[in-house]
Steps between C-alpha positions, in 0.01 A plus 500: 500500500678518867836611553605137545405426131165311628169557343247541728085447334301732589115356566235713463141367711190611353285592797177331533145667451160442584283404189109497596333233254192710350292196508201652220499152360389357847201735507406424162517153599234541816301765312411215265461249804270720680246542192503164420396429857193812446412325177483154657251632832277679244503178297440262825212787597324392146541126515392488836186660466411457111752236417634644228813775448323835531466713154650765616838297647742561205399905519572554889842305414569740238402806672666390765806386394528825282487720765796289704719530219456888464571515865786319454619639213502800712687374773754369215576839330458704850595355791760212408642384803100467690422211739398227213229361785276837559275518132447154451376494878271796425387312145453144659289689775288776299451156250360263790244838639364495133418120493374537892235781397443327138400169716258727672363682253381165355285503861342888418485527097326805534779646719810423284822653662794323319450712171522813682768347746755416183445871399617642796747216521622654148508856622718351806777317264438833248604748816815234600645570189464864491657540819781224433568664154444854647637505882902463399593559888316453768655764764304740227202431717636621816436873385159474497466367824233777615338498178443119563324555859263833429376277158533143710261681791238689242486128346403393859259806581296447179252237577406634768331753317273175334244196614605240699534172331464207732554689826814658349602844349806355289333536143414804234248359267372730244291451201564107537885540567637421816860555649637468832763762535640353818687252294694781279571677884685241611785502201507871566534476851748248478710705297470834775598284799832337326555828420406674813706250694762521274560825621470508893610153579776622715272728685214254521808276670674683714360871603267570795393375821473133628214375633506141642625319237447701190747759390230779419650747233376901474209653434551603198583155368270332720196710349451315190505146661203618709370649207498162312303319826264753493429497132491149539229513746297736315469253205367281716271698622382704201488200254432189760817317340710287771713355199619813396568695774728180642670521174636770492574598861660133456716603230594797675627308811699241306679805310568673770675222675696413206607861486579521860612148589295554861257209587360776712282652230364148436328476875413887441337417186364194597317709804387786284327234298308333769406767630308657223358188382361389814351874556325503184431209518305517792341850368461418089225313458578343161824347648396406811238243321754402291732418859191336657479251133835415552420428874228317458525394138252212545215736672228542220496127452419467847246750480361286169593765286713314291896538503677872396774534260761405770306213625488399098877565409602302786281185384680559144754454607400191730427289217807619308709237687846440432445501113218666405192432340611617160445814275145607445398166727461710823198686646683854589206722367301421808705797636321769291597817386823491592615145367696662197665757730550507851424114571699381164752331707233235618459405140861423484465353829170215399628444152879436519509419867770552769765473236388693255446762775856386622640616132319829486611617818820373393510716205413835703808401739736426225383828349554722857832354514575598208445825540682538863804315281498785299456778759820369783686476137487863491775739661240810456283518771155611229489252308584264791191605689302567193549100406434362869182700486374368189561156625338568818205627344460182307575286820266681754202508226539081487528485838216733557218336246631161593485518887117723420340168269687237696324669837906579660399878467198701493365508110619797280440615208797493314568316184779222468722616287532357177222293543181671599265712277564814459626721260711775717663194715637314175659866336652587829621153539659509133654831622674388820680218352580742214700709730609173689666435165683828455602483859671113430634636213732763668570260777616215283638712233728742779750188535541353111857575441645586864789403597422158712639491879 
């Protein structure tokens, strides 16, 4: 009431907030999608070369389509607001690598590697829930930054103390049981470079002298990014690994431009890298016959020895064509020894073609963007980094293997991840999108319920 004797209503506006849509349903949705789509290659795999369903068809759906749901059961009770797209990717993935090395095992029955591939595959989905259910926040990480590199460089160290396996030093085998330790290194190392970057992005920026172009910053905080070159190197050398050593001074570059924001450190890095690889390459012997076979990757047919395994990946995926020549139809094991692991991608590439090669490297892509979603979603620097540099492991390990059996790169010895045998790829794999899923999880979840702009 006004002193005039007038009412005057008094509105009251409710202001608007931000509700994130969970989306659990969704993932549910293309977790059963994705192992209908594992059961139905492992069921084409069996008609094409038996023509019946395989016996064991209703089991591998079951097993796994068991361990999806107690993944995402996981992700349901734990991490609530997580990128729906990231564990079905992983499932639909881990599912098609266990019908690619089941087709092949039907080509080597005494050398059966899916059985021990859906055990490690188990172990993989078993450690993504511990650390979903486990890891609440993932800043907690950032702590044990040092603790990550002394344990992600004695993982590195330790082969060289054993055999050589095909030119290599990547692999402990003991008693019949083989790891490659490189593969756990790279999570760990991951994890000290967000955090290490975390820390002296400001100094990495701005302090020191300029040289040229490149703002160089001290000493002190220049030390370690030699350090990291050097180390680099020394893999190379010590354990005759090209794929390794590009990995992870590659994922130290990309961080440390994200962190700095100076294109700089990308023509640094990018020098650094050339550098050593051409010098060993010159002076290792192992790698420099694996630069002169992707050279000349056609030379030991000329010299009637018959093609290599570059010359042979390449003619898989010749008569591939545009759509394939259909599960378990193709001729991949002319590669050898390393059809199931390094050269699994020319499988994929004879028997579903350029567009079943098309969707795979699809999926990676989808699943790196993804995961650099989640990271610029951040406002904390760790667990921005720590996200762009599991993604850009993922992405410079396709683009590796694929440019090595496609003949766009010299050949590594990597495995595609996901998709290649071998145990210690498909756990850590399992265990980066684990903590790709914690990291979506505060991203999404930091803006349910803020007031909207």
């Amino acid at each position: 009431m006004t002193k005039a004797g007038t009412t005057v209503a008094v509105t009251r506006t409710r202001t608007p907030v931000v509700r994130v849509h969970r989306r659990r349903g969704i993932e549910l949705a293309l977790i059963v999608l994705a192992v209908l789509l594992s059961v139905y290659g492992y069921c084409a795999v069996g008609l094409a070369r038996t023509g019946s369903v395989p016996h064991g068809a209703l089991d591998y759906g079951a097993g796994l389509g068991v361990l999806a749901l107690l993944a995402h059961i996981a992700v349901r009770i734990r991490a609530p607001y997580a990128d729906p797209l990231l564990l079905p990717i992983g499932v639909l993935l881990n599912g098609l690598g266990l019908v690619l090395i089941y087709r092949l095992d039907l080509e080597t029955p005494g050398d059966r590697a899916a059985p021990t591939q859906l055990v490690w595959s188990t172990l993989g989905v078993g450690l993504f829930t511990v650390v979903v259910l486990l890891l609440r926040d993932h800043r907690v990480l950032q702590r044990y930054a040092y603790v990550s590199v002394v344990a992600a460089l004695a993982l590195l160290t330790m082969p060289i103390l054993f055999p050589a396996v095909n030119g290599a030093r990547i692999w402990i085998r003991i008693a019949g049981f083989s790891i490659q330790p490189g593969e756990f290194a790279k999570v760990l190392l991951a994890v000290f470079f967000a955090a290490y970057l975390a820390d002296n992005r400001n100094a990495l920026a701005y302090a020191g002298r300029r040289i040229w172009f490149v703002q160089l910053p001290t000493g002190r905080v220049l030390g370690p990014v030699v350090a990291i070159w050097l180390i680099s190197v020394g893999v190379l050398v010590l354990e005759r690994d090209l794929g390794t050593s590009l990995l992870f001074f590659g994922l130290f570059v990309i961080l440390l431009y994200v962190a700095t924001g100076r294109t700089g450190w990308i023509a640094v890095g990018l020098l650094l890298a050339v550098v050593g690889a051409v010098a060993v390459g010159w002076l290792e012997p192992h790698v420099h016959s694996r630069v002169q076979d992707w050279l000349h990757p056609f030379a030991t047919i000329d010299a009637g020895l018959g093609p290599n395994q570059l010359a042979q990946s390449l003619f898989a995926f010749a008569a591939g064509g545009i759509l394939g020549a259909g599960l378990g139809l193709g001729h991949s094991i002319l590669i050898g020894f390393a059809a199931k692991s390094d050269f699994i991608l020319a499988t994929a590439g004879e028997e579903l073609g350029l567009a079943g090669l098309s969707a795979i490297f699809l999926l990676y892509g989808l699943l790196v963007e993804r995961g650099y979603r989640a990271g610029l979603a951040l406002r904390e620097p760790f667990g921005r980094l720590l996200a762009l540099g599991l993604a850009s492991i993922v992405a410079l390990q396709v683009f590796v293997i694929a440019g090595g059996v496609t003949g766009l790169i010299p050949l590594t010895g990597m495995a595609m991840p996901f998709l290649a045998q071998g145990g210690s790829s498909v756990v850590t794999n399992w265990a980066m999108v684990a903590l790709l899923i914690r990291v979506s999880d505060s991203a999404r979840s930091q803006y349910d319920g803020q007031v909207a702009p």
